[in-house]
mmCIF file of the N, C-alpha and C atoms, coordinates in Angstrom:
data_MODEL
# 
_entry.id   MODEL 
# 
loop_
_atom_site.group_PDB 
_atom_site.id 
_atom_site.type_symbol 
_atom_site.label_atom_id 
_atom_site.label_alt_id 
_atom_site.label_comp_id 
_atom_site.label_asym_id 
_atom_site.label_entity_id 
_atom_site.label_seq_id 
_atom_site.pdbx_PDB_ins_code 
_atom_site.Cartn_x 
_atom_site.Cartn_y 
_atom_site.Cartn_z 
_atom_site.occupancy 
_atom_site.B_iso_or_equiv 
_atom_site.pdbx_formal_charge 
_atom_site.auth_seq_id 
_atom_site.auth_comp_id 
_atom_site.auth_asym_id 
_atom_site.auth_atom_id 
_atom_site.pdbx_PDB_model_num 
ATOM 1   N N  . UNK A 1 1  ? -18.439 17.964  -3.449 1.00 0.00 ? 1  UNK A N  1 
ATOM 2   C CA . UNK A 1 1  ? -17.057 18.390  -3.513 1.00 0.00 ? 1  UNK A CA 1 
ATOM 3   C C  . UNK A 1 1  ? -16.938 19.810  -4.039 1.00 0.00 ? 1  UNK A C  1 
ATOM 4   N N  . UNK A 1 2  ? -18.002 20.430  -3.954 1.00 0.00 ? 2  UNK A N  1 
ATOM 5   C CA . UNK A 1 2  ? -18.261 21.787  -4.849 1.00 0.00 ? 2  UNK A CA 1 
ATOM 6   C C  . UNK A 1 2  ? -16.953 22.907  -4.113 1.00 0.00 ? 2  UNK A C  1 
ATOM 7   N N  . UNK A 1 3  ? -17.452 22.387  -2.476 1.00 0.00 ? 3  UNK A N  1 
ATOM 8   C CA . UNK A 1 3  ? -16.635 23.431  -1.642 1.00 0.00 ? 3  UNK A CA 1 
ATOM 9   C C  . UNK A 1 3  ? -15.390 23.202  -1.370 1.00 0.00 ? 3  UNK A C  1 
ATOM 10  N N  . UNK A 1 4  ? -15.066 22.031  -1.697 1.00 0.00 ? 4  UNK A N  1 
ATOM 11  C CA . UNK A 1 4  ? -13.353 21.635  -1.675 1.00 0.00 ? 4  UNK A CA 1 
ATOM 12  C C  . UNK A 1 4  ? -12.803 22.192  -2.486 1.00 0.00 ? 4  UNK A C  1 
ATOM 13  N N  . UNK A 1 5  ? -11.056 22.709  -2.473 1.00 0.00 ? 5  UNK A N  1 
ATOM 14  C CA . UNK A 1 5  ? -10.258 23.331  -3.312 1.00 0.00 ? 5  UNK A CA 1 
ATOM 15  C C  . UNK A 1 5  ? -9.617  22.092  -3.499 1.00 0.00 ? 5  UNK A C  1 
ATOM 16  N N  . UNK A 1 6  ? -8.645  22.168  -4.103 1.00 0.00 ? 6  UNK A N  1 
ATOM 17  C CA . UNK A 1 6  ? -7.757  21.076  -5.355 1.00 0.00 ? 6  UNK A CA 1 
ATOM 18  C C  . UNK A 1 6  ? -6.565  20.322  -3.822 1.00 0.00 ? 6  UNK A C  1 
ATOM 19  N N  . UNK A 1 7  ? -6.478  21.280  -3.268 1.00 0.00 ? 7  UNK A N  1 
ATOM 20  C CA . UNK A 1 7  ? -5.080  21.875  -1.755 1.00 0.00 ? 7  UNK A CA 1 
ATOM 21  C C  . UNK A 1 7  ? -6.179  21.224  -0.800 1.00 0.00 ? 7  UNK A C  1 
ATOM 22  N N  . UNK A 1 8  ? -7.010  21.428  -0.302 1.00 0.00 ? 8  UNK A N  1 
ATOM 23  C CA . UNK A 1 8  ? -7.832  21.180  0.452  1.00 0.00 ? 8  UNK A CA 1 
ATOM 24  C C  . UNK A 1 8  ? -8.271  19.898  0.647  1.00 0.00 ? 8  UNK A C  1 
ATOM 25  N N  . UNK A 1 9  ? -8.641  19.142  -0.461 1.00 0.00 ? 9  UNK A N  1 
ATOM 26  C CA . UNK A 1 9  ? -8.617  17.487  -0.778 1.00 0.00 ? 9  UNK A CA 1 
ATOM 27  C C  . UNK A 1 9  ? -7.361  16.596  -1.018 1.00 0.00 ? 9  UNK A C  1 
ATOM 28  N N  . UNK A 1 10 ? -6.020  17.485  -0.747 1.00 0.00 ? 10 UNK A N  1 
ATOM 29  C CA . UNK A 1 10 ? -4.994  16.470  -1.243 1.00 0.00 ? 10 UNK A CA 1 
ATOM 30  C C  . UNK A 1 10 ? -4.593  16.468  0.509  1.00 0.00 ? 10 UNK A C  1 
ATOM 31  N N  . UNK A 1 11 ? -4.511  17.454  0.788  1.00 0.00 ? 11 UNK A N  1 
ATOM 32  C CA . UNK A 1 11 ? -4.487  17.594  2.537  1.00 0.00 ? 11 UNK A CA 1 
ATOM 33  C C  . UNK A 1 11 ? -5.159  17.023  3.608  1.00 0.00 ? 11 UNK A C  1 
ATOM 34  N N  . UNK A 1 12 ? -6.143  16.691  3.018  1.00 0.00 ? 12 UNK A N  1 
ATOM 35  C CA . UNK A 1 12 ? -7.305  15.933  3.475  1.00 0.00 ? 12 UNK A CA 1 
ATOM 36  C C  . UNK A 1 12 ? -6.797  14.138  3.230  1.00 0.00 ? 12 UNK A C  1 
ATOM 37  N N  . UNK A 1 13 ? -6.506  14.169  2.084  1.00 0.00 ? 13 UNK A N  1 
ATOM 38  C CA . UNK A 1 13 ? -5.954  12.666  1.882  1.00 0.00 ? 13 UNK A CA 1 
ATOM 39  C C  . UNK A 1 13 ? -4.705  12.751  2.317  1.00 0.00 ? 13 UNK A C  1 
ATOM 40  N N  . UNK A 1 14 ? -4.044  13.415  2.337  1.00 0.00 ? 14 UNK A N  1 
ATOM 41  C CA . UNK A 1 14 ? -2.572  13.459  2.819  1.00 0.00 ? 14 UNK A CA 1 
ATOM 42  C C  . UNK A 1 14 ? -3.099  13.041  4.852  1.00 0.00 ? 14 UNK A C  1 
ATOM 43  N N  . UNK A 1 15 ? -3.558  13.338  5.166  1.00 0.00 ? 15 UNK A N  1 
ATOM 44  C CA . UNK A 1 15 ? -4.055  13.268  6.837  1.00 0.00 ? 15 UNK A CA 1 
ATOM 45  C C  . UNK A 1 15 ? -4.570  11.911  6.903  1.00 0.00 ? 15 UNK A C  1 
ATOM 46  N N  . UNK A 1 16 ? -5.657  11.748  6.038  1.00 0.00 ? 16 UNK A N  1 
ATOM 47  C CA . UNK A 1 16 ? -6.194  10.053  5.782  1.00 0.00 ? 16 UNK A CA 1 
ATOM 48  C C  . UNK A 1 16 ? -4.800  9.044   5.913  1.00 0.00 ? 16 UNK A C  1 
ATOM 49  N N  . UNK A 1 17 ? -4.080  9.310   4.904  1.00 0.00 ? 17 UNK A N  1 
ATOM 50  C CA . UNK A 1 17 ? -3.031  8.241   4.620  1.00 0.00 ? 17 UNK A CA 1 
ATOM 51  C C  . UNK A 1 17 ? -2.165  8.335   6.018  1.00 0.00 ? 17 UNK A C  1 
ATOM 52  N N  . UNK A 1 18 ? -1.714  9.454   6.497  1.00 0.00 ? 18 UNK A N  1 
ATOM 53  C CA . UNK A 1 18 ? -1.100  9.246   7.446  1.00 0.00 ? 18 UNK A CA 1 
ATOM 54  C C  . UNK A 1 18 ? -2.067  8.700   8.696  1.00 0.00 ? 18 UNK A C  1 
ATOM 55  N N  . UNK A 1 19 ? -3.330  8.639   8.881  1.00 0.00 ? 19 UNK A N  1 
ATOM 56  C CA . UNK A 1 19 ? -3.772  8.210   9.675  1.00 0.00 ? 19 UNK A CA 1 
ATOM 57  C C  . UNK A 1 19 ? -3.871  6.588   9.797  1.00 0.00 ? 19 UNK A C  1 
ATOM 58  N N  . UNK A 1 20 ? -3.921  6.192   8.699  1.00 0.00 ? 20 UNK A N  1 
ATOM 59  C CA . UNK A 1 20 ? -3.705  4.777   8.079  1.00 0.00 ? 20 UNK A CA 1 
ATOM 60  C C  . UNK A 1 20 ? -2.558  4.143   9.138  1.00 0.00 ? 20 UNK A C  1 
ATOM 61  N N  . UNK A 1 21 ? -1.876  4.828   8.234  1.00 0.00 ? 21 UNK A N  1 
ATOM 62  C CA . UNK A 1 21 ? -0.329  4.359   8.609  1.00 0.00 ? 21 UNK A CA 1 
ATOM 63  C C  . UNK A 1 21 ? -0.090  4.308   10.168 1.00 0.00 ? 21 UNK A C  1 
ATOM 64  N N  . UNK A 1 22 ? -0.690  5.686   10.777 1.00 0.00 ? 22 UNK A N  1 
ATOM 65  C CA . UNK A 1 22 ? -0.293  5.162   12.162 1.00 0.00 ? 22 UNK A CA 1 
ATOM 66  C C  . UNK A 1 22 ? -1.290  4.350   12.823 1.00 0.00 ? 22 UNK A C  1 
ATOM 67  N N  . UNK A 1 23 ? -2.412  4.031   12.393 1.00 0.00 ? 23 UNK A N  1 
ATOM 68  C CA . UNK A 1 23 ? -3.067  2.640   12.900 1.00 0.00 ? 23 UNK A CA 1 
ATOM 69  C C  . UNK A 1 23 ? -2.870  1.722   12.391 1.00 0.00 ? 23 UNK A C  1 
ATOM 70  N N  . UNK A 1 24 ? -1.566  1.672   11.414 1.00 0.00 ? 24 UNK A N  1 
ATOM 71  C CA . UNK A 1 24 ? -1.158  0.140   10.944 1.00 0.00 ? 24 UNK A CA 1 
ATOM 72  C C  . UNK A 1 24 ? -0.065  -0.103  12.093 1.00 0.00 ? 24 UNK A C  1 
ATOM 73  N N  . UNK A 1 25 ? 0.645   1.184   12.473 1.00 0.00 ? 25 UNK A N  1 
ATOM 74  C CA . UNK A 1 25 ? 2.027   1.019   12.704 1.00 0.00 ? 25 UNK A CA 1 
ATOM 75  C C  . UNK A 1 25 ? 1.422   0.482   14.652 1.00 0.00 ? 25 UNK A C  1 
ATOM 76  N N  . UNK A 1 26 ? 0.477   1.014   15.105 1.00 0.00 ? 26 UNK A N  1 
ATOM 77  C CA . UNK A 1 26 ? -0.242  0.564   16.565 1.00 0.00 ? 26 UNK A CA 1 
ATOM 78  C C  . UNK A 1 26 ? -0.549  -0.814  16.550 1.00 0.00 ? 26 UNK A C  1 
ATOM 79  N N  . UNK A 1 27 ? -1.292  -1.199  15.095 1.00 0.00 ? 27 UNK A N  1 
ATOM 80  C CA . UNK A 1 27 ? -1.946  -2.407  15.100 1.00 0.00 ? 27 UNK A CA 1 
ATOM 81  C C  . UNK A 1 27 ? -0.425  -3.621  15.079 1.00 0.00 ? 27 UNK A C  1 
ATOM 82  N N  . UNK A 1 28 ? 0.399   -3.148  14.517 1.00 0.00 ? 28 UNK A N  1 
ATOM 83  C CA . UNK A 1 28 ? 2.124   -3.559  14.460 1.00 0.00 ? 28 UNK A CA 1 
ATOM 84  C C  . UNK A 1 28 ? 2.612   -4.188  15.589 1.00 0.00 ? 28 UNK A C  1 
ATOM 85  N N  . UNK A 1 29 ? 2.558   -3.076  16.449 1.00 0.00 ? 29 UNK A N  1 
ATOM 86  C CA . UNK A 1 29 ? 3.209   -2.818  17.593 1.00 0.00 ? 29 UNK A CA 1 
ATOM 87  C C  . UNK A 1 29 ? 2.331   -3.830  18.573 1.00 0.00 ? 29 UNK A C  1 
ATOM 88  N N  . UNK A 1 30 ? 1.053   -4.046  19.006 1.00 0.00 ? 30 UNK A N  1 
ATOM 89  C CA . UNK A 1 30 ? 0.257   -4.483  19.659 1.00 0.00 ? 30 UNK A CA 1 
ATOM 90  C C  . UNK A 1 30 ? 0.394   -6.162  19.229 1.00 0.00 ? 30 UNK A C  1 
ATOM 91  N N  . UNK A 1 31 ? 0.595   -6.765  17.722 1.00 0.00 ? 31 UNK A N  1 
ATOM 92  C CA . UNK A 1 31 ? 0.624   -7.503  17.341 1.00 0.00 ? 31 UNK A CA 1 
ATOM 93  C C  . UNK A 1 31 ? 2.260   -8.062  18.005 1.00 0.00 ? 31 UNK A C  1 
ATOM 94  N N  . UNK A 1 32 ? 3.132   -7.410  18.121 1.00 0.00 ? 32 UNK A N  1 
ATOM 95  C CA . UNK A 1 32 ? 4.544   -7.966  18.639 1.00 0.00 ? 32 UNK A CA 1 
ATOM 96  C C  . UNK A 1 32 ? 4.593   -7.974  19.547 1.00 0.00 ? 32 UNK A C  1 
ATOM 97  N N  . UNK A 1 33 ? 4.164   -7.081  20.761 1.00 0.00 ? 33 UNK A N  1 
ATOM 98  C CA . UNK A 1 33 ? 3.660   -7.335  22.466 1.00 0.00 ? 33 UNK A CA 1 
ATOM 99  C C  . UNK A 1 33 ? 2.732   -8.459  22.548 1.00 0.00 ? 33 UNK A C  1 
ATOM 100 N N  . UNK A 1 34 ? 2.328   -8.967  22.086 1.00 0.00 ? 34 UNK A N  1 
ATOM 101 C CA . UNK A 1 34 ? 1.223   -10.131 22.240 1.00 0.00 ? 34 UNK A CA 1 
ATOM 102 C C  . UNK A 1 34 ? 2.445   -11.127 21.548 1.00 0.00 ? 34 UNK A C  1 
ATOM 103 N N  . UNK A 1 35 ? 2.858   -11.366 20.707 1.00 0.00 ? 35 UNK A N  1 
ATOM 104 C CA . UNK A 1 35 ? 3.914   -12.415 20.027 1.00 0.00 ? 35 UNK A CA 1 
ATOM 105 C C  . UNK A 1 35 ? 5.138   -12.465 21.193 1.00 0.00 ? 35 UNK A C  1 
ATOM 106 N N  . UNK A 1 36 ? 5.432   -11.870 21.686 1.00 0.00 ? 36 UNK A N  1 
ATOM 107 C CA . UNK A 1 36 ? 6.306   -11.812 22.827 1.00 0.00 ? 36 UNK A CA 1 
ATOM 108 C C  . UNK A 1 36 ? 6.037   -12.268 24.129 1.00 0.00 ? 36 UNK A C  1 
ATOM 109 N N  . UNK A 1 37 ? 5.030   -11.878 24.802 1.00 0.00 ? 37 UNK A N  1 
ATOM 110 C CA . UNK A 1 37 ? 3.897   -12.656 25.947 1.00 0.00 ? 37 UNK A CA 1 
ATOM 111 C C  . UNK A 1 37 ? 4.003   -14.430 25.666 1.00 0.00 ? 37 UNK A C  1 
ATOM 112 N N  . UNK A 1 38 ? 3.632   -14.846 24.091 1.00 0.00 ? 38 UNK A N  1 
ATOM 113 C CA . UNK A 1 38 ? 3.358   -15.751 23.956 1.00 0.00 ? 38 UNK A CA 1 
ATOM 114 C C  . UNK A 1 38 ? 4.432   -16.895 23.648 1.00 0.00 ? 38 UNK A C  1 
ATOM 115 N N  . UNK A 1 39 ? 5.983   -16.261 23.443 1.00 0.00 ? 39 UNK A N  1 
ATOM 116 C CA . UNK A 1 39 ? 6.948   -16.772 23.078 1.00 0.00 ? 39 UNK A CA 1 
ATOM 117 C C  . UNK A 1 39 ? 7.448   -17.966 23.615 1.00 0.00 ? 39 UNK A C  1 
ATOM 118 N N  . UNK A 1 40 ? 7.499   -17.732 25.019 1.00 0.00 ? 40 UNK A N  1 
ATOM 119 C CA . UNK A 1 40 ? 7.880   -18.771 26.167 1.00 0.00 ? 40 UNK A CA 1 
ATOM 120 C C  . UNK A 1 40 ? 6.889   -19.852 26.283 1.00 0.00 ? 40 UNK A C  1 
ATOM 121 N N  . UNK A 1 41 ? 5.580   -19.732 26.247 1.00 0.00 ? 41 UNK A N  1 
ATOM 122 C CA . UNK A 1 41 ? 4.481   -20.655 26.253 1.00 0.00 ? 41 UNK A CA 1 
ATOM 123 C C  . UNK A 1 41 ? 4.907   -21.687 24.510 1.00 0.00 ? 41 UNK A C  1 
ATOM 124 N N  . UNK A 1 42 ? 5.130   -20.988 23.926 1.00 0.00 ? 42 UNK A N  1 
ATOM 125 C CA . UNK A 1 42 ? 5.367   -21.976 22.431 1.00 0.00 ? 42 UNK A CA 1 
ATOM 126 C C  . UNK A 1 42 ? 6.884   -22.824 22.504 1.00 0.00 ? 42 UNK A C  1 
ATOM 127 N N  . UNK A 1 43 ? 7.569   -22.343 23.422 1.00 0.00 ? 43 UNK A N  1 
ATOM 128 C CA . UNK A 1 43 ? 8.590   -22.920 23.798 1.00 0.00 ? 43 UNK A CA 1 
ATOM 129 C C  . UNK A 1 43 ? 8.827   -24.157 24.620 1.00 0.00 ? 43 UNK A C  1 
ATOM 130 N N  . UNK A 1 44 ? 7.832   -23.703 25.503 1.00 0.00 ? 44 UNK A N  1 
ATOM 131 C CA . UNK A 1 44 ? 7.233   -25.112 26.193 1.00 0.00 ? 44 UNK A CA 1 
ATOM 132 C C  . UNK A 1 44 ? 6.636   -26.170 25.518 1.00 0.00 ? 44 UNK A C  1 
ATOM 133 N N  . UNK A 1 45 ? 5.742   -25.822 24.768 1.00 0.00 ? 45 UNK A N  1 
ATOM 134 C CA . UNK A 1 45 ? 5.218   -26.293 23.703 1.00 0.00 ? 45 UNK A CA 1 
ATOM 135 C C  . UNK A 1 45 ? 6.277   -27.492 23.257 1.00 0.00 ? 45 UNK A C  1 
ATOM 136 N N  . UNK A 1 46 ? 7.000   -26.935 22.538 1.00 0.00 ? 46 UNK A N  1 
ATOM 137 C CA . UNK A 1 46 ? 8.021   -27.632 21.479 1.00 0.00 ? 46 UNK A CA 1 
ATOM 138 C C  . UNK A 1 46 ? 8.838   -28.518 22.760 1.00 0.00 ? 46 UNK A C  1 
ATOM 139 N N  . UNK A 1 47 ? 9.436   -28.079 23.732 1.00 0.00 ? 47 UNK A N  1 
ATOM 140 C CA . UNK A 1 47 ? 9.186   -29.070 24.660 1.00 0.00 ? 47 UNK A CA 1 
ATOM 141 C C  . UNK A 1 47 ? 8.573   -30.596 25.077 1.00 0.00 ? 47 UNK A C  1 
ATOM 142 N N  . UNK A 1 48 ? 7.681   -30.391 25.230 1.00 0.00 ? 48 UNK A N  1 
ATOM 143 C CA . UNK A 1 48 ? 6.156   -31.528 25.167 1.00 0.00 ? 48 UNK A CA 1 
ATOM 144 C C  . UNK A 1 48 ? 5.581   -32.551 24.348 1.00 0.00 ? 48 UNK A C  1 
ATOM 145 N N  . UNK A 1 49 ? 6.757   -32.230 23.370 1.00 0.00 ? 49 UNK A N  1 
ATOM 146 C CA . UNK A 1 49 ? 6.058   -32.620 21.977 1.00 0.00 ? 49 UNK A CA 1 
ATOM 147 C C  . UNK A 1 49 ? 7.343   -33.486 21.161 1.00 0.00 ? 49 UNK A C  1 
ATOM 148 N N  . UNK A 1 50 ? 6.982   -34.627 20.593 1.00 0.00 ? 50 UNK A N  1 
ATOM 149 C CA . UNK A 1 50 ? 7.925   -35.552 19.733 1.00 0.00 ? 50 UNK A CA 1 
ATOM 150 C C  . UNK A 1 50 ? 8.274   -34.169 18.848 1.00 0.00 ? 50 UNK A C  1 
ATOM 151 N N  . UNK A 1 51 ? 7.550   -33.934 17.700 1.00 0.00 ? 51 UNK A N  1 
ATOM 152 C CA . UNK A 1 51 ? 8.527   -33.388 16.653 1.00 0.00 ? 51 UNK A CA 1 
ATOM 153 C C  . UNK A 1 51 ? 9.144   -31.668 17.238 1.00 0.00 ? 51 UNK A C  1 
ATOM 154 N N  . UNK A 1 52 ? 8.589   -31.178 18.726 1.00 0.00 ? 52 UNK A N  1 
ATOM 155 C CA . UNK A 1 52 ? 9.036   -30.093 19.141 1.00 0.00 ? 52 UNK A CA 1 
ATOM 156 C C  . UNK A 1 52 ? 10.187  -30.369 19.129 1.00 0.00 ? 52 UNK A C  1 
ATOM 157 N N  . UNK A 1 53 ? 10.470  -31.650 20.034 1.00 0.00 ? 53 UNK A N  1 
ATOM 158 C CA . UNK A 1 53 ? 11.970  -32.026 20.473 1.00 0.00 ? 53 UNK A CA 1 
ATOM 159 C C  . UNK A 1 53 ? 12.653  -32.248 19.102 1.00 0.00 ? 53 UNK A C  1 
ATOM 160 N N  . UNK A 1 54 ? 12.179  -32.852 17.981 1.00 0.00 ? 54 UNK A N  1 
ATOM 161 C CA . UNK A 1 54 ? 13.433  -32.813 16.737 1.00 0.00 ? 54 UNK A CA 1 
ATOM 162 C C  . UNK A 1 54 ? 13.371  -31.123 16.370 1.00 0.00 ? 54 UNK A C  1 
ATOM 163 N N  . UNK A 1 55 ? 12.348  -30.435 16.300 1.00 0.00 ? 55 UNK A N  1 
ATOM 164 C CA . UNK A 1 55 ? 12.535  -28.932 15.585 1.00 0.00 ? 55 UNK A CA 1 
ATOM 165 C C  . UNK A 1 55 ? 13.906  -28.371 16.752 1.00 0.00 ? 55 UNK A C  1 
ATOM 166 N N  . UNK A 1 56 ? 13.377  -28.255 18.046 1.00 0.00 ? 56 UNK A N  1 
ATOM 167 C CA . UNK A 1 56 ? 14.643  -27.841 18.836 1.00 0.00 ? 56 UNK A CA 1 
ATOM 168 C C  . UNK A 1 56 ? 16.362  -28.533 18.778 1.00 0.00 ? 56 UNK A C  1 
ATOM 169 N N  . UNK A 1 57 ? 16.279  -29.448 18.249 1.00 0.00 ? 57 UNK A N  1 
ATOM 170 C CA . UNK A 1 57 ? 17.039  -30.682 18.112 1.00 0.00 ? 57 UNK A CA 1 
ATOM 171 C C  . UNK A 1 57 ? 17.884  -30.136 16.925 1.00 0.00 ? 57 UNK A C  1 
ATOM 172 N N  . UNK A 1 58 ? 17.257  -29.775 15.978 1.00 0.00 ? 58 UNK A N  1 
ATOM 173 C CA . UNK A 1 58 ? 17.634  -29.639 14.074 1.00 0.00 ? 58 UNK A CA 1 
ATOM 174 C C  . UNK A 1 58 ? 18.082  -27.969 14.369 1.00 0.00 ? 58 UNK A C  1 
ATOM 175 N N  . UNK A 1 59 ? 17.178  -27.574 14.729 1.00 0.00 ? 59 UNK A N  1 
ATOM 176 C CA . UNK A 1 59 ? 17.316  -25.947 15.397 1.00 0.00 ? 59 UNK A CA 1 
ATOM 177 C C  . UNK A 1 59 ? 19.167  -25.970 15.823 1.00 0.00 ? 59 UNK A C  1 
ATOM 178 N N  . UNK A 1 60 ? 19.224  -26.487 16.947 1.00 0.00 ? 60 UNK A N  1 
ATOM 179 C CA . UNK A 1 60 ? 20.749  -26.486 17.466 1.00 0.00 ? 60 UNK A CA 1 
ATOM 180 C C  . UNK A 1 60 ? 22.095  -26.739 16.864 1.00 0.00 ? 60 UNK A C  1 
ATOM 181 N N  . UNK A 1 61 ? 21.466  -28.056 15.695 1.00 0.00 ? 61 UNK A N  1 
ATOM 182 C CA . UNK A 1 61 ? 22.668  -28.657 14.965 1.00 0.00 ? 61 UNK A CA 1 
ATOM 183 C C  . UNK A 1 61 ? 22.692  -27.753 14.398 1.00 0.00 ? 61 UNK A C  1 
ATOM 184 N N  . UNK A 1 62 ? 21.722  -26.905 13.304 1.00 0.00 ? 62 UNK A N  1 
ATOM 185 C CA . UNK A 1 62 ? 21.902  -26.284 12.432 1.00 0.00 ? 62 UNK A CA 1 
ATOM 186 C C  . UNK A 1 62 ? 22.989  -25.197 12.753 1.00 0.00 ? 62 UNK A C  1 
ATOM 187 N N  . UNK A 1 63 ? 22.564  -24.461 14.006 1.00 0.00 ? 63 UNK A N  1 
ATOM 188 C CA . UNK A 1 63 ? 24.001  -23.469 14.735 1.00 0.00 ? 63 UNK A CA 1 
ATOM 189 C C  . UNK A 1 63 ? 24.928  -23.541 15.122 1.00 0.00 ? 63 UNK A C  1 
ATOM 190 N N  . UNK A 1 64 ? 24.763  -25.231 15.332 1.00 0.00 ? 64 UNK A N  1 
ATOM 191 C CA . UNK A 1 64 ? 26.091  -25.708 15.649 1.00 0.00 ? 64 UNK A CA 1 
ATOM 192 C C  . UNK A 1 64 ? 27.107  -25.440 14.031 1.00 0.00 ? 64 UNK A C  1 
ATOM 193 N N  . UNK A 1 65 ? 26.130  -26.165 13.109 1.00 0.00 ? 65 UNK A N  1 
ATOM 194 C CA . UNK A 1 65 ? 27.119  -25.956 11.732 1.00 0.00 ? 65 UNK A CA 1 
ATOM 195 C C  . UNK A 1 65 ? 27.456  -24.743 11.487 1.00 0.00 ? 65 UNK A C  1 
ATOM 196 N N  . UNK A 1 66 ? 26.761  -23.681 11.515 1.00 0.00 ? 66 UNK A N  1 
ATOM 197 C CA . UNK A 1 66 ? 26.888  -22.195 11.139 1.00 0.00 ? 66 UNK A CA 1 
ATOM 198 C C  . UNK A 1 66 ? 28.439  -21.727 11.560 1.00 0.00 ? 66 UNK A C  1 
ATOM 199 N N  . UNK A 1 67 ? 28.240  -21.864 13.321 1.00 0.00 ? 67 UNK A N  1 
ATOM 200 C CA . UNK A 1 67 ? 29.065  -21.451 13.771 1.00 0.00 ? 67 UNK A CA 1 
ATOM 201 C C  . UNK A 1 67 ? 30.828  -22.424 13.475 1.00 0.00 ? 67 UNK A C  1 
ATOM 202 N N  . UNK A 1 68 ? 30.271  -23.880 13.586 1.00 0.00 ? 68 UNK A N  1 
ATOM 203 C CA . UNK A 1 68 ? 31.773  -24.469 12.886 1.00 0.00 ? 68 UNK A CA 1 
ATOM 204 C C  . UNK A 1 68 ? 32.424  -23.848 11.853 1.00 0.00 ? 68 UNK A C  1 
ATOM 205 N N  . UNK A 1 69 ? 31.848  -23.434 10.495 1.00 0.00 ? 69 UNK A N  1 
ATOM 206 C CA . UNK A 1 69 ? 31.846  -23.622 9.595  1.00 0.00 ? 69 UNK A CA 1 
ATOM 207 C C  . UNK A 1 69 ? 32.139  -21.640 9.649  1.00 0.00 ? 69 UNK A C  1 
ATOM 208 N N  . UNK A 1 70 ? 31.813  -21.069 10.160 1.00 0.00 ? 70 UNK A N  1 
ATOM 209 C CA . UNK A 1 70 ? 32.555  -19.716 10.451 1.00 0.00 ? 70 UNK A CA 1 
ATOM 210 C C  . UNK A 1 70 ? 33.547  -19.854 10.850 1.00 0.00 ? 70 UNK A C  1 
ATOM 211 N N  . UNK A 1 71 ? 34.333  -20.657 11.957 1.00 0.00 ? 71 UNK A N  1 
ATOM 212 C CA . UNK A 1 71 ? 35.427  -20.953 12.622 1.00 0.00 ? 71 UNK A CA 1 
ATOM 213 C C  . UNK A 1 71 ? 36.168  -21.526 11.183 1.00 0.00 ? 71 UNK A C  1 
ATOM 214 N N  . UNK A 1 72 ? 35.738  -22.451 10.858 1.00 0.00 ? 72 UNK A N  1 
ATOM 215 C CA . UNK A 1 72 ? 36.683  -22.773 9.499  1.00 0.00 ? 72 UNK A CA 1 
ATOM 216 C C  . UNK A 1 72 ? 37.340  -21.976 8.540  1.00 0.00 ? 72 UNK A C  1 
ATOM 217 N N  . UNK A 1 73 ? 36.172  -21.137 8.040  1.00 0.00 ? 73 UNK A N  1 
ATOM 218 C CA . UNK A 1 73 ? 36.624  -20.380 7.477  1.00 0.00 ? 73 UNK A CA 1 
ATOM 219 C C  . UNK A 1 73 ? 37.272  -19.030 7.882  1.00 0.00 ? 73 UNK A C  1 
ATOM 220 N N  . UNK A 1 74 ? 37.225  -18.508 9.070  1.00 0.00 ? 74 UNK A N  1 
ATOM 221 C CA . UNK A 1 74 ? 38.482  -17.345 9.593  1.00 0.00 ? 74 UNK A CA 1 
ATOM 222 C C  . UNK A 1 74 ? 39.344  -17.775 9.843  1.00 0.00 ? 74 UNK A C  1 
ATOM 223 N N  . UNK A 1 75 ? 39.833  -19.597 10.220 1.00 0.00 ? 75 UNK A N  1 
ATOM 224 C CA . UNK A 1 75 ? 41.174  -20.097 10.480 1.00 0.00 ? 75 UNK A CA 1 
ATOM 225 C C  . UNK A 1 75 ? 41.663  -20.061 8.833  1.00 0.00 ? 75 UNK A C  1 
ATOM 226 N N  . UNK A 1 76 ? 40.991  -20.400 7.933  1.00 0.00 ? 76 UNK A N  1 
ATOM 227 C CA . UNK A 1 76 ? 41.433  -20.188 6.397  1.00 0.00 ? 76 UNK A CA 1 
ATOM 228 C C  . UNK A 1 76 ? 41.775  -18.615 5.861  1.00 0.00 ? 76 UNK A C  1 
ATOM 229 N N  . UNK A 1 77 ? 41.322  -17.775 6.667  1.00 0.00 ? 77 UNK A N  1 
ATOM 230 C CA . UNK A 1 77 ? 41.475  -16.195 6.029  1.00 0.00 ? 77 UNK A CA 1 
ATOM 231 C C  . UNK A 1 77 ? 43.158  -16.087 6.556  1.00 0.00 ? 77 UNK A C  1 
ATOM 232 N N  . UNK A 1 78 ? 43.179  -16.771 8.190  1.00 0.00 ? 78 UNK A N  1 
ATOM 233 C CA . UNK A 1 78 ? 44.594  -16.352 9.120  1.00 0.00 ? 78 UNK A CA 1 
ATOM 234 C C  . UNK A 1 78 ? 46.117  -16.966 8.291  1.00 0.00 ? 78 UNK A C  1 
ATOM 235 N N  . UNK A 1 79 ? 45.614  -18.062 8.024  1.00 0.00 ? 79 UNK A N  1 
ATOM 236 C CA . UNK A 1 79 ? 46.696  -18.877 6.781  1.00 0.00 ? 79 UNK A CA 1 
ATOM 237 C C  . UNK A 1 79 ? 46.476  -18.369 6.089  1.00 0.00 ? 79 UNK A C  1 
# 
């Protein structure tokens, strides 16, 4: 490190870190194009399957309540 300046090694790590980062942010990106490909196949899945059909099942009621239960309460804001 004799020939490195103080500027020279923080610049140097300053380039490292950003290099990091953008092979985290690729490895990211590559990881959600592949999760997406695979979305519809896990869908089928849950399909095929006893407890798929209650997860899709519990899945629906649950939005069903969300959304009631929003309706309830903006007919309560209008009164």
């Amino acid at each position: 490190m004799g020939t490195c300046s103080k500027d020279t090694s923080r610049l140097v790590a300053k380039r490292s870190c950003y290099t990091e980062l953008s092979e985290s942010a690729e490895q990211a990106k590559r990881r959600t194009e592949i999760a997406r490909q695979y979305k519809p196949l896990s869908q089928l899945r849950k399909l095929h399957t006893h407890w798929g059909h209650v997860e899709s099942v519990v899945g629906l009621v649950t939005k069903s309540w969300t959304i009631a239960s929003e309706a309830r309460n903006s007919s309560r804001q209008i009164l």
